[in-house]
N, C-alpha and C positions, 0 to 999 in steps of 0.2 A: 475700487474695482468691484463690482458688481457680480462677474462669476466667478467660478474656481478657473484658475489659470493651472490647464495640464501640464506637466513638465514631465518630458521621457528623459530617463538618463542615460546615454551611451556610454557604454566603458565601466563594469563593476571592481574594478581595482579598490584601492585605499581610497584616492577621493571620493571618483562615484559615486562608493557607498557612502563615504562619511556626508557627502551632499544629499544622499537621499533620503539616509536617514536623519538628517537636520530637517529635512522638508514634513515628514511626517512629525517630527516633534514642535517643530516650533513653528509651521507655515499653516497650519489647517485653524480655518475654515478657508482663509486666502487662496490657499494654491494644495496641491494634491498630485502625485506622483503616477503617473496615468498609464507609463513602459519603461521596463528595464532594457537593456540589450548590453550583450558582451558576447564577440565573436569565438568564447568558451562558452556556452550555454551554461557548465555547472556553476558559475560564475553568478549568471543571474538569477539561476534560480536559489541559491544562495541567498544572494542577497533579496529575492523577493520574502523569502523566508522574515527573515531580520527585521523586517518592515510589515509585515503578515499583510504582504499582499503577493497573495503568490497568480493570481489571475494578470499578475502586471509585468510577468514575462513574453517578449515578443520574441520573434525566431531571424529578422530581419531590420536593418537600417528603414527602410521605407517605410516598416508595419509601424516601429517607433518612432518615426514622422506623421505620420497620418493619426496617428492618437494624440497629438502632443501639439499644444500651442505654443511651447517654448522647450526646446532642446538642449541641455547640458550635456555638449563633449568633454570625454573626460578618459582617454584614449590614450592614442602614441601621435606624435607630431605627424608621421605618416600619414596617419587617418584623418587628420585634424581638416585639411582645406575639403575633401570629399565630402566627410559629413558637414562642413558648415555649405557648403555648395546645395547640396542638395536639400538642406532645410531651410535656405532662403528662395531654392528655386518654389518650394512647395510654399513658398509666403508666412513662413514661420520663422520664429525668433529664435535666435541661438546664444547661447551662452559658452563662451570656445576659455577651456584651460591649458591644453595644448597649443601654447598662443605663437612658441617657435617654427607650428604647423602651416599658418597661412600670412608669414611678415612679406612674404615674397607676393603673393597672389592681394595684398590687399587691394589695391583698385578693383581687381575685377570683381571679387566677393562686394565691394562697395556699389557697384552699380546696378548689381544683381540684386540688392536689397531695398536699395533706390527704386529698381524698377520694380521688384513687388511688394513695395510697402513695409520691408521686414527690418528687422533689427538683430545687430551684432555685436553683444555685448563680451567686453573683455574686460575681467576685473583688475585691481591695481597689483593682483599676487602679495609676493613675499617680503615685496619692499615700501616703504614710505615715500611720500613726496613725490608721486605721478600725479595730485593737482596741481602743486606748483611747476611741473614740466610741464603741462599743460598750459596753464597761465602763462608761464614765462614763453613758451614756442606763441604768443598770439603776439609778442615781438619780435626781437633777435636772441637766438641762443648761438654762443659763439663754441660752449665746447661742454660733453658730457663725456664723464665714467665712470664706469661701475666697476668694481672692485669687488667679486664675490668669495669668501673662503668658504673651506666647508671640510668636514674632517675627513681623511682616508678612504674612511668607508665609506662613501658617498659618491665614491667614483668607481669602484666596483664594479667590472665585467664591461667598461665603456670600450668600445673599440680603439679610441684614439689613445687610450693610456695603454691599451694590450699592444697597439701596435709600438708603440715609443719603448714600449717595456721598463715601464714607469712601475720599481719596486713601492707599492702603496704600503707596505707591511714592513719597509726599512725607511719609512721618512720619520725623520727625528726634531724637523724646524718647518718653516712656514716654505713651501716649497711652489714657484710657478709653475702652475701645468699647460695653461695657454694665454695668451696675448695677441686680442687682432681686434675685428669690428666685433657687432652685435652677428653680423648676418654668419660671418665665420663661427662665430661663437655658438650657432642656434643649429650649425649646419652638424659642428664636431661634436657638441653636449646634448644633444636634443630632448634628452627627458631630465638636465641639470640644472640648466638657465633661460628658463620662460622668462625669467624678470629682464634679459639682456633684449627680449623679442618684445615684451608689453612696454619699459621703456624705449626704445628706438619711436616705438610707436606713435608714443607720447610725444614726442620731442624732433632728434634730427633724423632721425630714420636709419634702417640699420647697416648702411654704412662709412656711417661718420657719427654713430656710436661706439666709444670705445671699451672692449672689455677685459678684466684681470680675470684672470680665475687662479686660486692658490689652495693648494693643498693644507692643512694646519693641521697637527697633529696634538695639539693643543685646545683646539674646540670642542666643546660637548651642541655647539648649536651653531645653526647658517648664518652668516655675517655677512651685510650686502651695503657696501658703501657706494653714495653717490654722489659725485662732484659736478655743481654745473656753476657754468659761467656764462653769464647774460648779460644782455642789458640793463634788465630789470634789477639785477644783483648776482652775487654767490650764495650760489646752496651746496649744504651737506649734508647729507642724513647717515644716518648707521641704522640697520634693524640688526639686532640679533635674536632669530628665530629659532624655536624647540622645533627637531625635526618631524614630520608627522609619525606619530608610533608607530602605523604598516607600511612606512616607505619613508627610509631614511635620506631617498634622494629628490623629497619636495619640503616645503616647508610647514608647520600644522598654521601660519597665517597664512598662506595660499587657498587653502578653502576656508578659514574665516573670509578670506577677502570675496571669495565666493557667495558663501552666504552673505556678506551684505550688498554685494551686488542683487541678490534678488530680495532684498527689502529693500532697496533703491526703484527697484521695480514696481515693488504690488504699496508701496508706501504712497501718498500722496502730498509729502514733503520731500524734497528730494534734498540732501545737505551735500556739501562740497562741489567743485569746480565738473 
């Protein structure tokens, strides 16, 4: 790739930053951070600090569109289909982390990209073996689940355990908190289980993805099992993830997997499926 490929960041939280500032260490002369935005301003200018680029604060979604050849959300599921909408309408590429954001809307986000040339990239997150769901969905997949644990504290202040009145500070064993599809799972957990929204994706779609979610009060890390059953064969993977140190409810391979989605990008070897 011949120029610098601008990248705005939406959303200056734990990832964002951790994505921005990977870009400036490890992505330049390739690519180069062009707008921050976070609907806290002290947020971006924070992190434009951090990155000493502080002229790389924009005040607006648009303004971080129109400077940026490729968008990283990195948001709330909420926000997630809005901002990739609008940075495909504007024929820019987007890189969406918030991936439980748009499982529902993807046709139309797909046609929208179609029609102006753009690209929507979702990285494989927190778990393993979304090339072989890949591969294996170009036959028949007859059944997938994910099985995600994750310690107590990781579910903290979610609506669907206040409302259940789920004592997270008296579980003493490996405790179910839900059981249903991907789509259930993306709708209840939304900043928990991106991996239940980017598999479905991959594979059978999110609702005839199955998913576990389990409290463990035993984990120091995220443990995301996956069973499929194909034609092609069975698969299993286990990852267990160190949670990201400023947000113990994503995983820190969720943005490795990020960053190498955008060396998959600016690279001119592309490896895997």
């Amino acid at each position: 790739m011949s120029k610098i490929l601008k990248i705005g960041v939406a959303g200056c939280g734990a990832i964002g930053s951790s994505l921005a500032k990977a870009l400036k260490e490890d992505f330049s002369p390739k690519a180069q951070v062009s707008a921050v935005y976070d609907n806290i301003p002290e947020k971006a200018y924070k992190l434009a600090r951090e990155i000493a680029s502080p002229k790389s604060v924009v005040l607006s979604l648009d303004e971080l569109i129109n400077k940026s050849d490729l968008v990283i959300e990195a948001t709330k599921a909420w926000a997630a289909f809005n901002i990739a909408k609008k940075a495909l309408l504007a024929g820019k590429d987007i890189l969406i982390m918030s991936v439980g954001g748009i499982i529902e809307q993807k046709e139309k986000l797909s046609v929208i990209a179609q029609k102006k040339n753009a690209r929507l990239y979702v990285p494989s997150g927190a778990i393993c073996g979304i090339d072989a769901v890949k591969a294996a969905s170009c036959g028949k997949i007859k059944r997938i689940v994910l099985t995600t644990k994750k310690p107590p504290k990781a579910f903290l202040g979610v609506p669907y355990v206040l409302k259940r009145k789920i004592r997270l500070d008296t579980i003493d064993k490996d405790t179910p908190v839900f059981e249903g599809n991907a789509l259930s799972a993306v709708r209840t957990f939304p900043q928990n289980i991106n991996v239940a929204a980017t598999l479905s994706l991959a594979g059978l779609g999110p609702k005839e993805t199955l998913v576990r979610i389990i409290a463990s009060p035993g984990l120091t890390k995220n443990v995301h099992e996956v069973e499929i059953e194909a034609e092609s064969g069975t698969i299993f993977t286990r990852s267990e993830n160190i949670p990201h140190p400023d947000n113990a409810k994503t995983s820190y391979l969720a943005v490795l997997s990020a960053i190498a989605t955008l060396k998959q990008i600016l690279e001119p070897i592309k490896i895997g499926t």
